[in-house]
C-alpha positions in Angstrom: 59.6 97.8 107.2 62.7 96.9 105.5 66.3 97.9 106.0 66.5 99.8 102.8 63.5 102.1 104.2 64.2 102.7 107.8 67.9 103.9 106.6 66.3 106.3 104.0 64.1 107.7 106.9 67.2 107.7 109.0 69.3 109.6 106.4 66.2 111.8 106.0 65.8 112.7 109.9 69.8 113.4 110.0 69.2 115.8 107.0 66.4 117.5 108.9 68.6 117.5 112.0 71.7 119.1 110.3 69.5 121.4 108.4 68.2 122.7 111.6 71.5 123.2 113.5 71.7 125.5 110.8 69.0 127.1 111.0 69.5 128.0 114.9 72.6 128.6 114.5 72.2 131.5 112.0 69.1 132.8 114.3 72.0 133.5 117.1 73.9 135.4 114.9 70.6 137.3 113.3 69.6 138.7 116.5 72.7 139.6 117.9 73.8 141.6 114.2 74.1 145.4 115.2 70.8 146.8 114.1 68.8 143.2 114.8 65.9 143.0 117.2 69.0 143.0 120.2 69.5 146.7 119.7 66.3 148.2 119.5 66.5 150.9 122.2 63.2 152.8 121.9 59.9 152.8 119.5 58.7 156.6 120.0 55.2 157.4 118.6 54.6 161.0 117.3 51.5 161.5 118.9 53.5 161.3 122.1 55.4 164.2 120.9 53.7 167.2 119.6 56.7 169.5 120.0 58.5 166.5 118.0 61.2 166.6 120.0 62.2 163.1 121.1 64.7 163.0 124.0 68.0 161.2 123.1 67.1 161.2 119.2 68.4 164.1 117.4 65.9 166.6 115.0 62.8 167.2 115.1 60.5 164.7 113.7 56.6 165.9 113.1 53.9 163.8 111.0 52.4 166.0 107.7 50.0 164.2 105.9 51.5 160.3 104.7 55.1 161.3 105.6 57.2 162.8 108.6 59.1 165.5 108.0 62.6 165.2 109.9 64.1 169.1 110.6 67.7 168.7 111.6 71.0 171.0 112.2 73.8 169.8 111.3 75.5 170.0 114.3 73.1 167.2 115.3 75.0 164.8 113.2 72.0 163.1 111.5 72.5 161.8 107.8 70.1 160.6 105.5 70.6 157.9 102.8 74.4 158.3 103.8 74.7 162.4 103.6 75.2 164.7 106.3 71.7 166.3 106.8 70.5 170.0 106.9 67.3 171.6 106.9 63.7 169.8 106.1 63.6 165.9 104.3 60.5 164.0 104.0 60.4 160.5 105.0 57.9 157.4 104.3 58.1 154.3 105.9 61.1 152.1 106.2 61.0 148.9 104.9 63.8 146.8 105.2 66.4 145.5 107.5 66.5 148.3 110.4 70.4 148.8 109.2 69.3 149.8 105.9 67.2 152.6 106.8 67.7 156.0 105.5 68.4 158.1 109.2 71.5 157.7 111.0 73.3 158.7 113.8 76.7 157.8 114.2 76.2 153.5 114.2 72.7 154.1 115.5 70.0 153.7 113.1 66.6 155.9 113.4 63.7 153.7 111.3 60.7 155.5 110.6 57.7 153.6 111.4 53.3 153.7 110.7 51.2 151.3 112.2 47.5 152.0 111.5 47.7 155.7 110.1 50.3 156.0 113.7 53.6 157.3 113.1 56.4 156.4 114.7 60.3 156.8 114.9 62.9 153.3 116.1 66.0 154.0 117.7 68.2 150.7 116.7 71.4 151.4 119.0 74.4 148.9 118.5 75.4 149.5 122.2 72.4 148.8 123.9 72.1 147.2 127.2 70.4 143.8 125.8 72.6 143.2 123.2 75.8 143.3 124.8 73.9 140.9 127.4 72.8 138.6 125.0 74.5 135.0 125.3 72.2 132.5 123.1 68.8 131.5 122.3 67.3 128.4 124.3 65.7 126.1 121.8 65.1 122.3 122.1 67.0 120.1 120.6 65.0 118.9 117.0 62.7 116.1 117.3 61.4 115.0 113.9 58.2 113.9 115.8 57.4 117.7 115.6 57.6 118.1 112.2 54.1 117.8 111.3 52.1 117.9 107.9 48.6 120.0 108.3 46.7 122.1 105.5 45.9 125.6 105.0 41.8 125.9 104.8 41.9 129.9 103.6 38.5 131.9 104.5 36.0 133.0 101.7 37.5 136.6 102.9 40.0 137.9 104.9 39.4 138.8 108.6 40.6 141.6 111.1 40.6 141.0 114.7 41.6 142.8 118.1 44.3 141.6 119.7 46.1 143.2 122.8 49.8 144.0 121.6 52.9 143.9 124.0 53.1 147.2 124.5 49.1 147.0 126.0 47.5 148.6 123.0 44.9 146.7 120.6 45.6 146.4 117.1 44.0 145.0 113.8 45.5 141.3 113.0 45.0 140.2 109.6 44.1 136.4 109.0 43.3 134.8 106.0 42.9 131.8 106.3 43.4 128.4 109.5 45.9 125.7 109.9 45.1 122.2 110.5 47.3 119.6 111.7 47.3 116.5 114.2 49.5 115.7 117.1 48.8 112.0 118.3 45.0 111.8 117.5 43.6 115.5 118.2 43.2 117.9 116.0 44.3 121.4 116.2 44.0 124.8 114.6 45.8 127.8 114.1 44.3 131.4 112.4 47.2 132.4 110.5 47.8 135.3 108.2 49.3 134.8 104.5 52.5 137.0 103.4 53.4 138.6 100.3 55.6 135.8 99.6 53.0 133.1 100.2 53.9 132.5 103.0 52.0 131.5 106.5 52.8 133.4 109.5 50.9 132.5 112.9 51.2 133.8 116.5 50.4 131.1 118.7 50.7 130.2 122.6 50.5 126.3 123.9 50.6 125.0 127.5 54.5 125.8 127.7 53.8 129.2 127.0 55.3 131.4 130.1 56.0 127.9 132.0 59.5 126.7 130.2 59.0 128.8 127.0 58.3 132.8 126.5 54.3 133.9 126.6 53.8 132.9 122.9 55.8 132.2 119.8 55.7 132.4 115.8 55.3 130.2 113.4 56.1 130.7 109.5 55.1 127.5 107.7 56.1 127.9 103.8 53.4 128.5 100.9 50.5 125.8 101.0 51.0 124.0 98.2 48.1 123.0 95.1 45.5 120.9 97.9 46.5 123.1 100.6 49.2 120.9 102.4 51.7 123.2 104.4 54.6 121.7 106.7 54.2 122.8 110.1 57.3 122.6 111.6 57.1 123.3 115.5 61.1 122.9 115.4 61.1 126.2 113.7 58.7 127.7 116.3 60.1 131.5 116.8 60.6 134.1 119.7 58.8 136.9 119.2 60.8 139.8 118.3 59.4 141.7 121.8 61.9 138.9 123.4 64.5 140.4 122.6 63.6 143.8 123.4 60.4 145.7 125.2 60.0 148.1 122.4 58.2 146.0 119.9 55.1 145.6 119.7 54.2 141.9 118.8 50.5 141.1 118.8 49.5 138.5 121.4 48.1 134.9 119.9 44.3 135.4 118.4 41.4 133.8 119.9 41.8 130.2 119.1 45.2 130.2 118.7 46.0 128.8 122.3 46.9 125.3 122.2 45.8 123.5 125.4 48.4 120.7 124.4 52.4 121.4 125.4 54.8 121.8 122.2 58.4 121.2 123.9 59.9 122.1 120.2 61.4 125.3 119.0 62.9 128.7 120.2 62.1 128.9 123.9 63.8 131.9 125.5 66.2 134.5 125.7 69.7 133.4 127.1 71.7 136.6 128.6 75.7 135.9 130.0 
């Protein structure tokens, strides 16, 4: 190899290496922002509540056909999309950044949610316990050896499986399609579902998982390009959202998706003070 190469892959890894300080760095401040993943206080489904009364969240909230219909006084101090609330509104689904939903109270935010035809209401609260705990996230240092190429084999059509969910329920998960890649000479696979954006999004567990690293991770490779090649950054690997908080309700890796092999790359865990 001659100088002028291995400099240009030098200058290429210390690229990658800055670009991920980056990256971590603005993860820290993502999940500690006052309505991020931090300050998620409680996810209350409506089914739980058929009075609709929700203790510590103000109104009444009561599912009525594809909407909930939020009944409030104003001495409750609720607003919706920024004005003091009164009487009966109809809500959909958020969608969105939980700061820019359209229920307040005071700095908290109150995010309607549906998950398979289930309703469901988010208390983000700024002052929760976890947040104001929260010191750093763990993540290993980058390693360019974990900054693999693989490709995207989509399926003929688009599956549904069970999978338990953090909160113990089973849910649908969407995949369209696998991931295959190589670390050292074996081959591995990952089901992976495909976002509106293009987008790969995987939920994976590997022999770290719950032994130096939380239970299982996320992975969001970029859009596959033309012949299916996808980066598949394990530097990048992602906590779940449920580490942050126990009210989400992450589903747990697919069948499949368990790699017997360590990955020692990536988010690892939650750091409080």
């Amino acid at each position: 190899m001659s100088t002028d190469v291995r400099q240009h892959r030098a200058d290429g890894e210390q690229d990658a290496r800055r670009d991920w300080q980056r990256w971590h760095r603005e993860r820290v401040v993502a999940v500690a922002v006052p309505h991020g993943p931090l300050s998620l206080a409680g996810t209350h489904w409506l089914s739980d509540h058929p009075d609709g009364r929700i203790a510590n969240v103000p109104g009444q909230w009561r599912e009525e056909g594809d909407a909930v219909v939020l009944t409030a006084r104003a001495e409750e101090g609720l607003t919706v999309d920024g004005a003091p609330q009164a009487g009966e509104v109809r809500l959909g689904a958020d969608s969105g950044p939980a700061g820019g939903s359209r229920v307040a109270h005071g700095d908290r935010r109150l995010v309607v949610l549906r998950r398979e035809g289930l309703w469901a209401v988010r208390d983000f609260d700024p002052g929760s316990a976890a947040r104001h705990a929260f010191s750093t996230i763990d993540a290993t240092p980058y390693d360019p050896a974990w900054a693999l190429r693989g490709t995207f084999r989509p399926y003929a059509a688009d599956r549904t499986v069970r999978v338990a969910n953090a909160d113990g329920v089973e849910r649908g998960l969407a995949l369209a399609g696998e991931i295959a890649f190589t670390v050292g000479a074996d081959e591995h696979t990952l089901q992976a579902a495909v976002e509106p954006d293009g987008s790969l999004w995987a939920v994976f567990a590997d022999a770290t998982s719950g032994n130096g690293s939380f239970r299982f991770r996320f992975l969001r490779p970029g859009a596959p390009d033309a012949d299916g090649g996808v980066g598949v950054d394990f530097n990048r690997a992602l906590l779940p959202p449920c580490a942050f908080a126990d009210h989400f309700i992450c589903p747990f890796p697919p069948p499949g998706n368990t790699l017997a092999a360590p990955v020692p790359a990536g988010e690892r865990n939650r750091i409080d003070a």
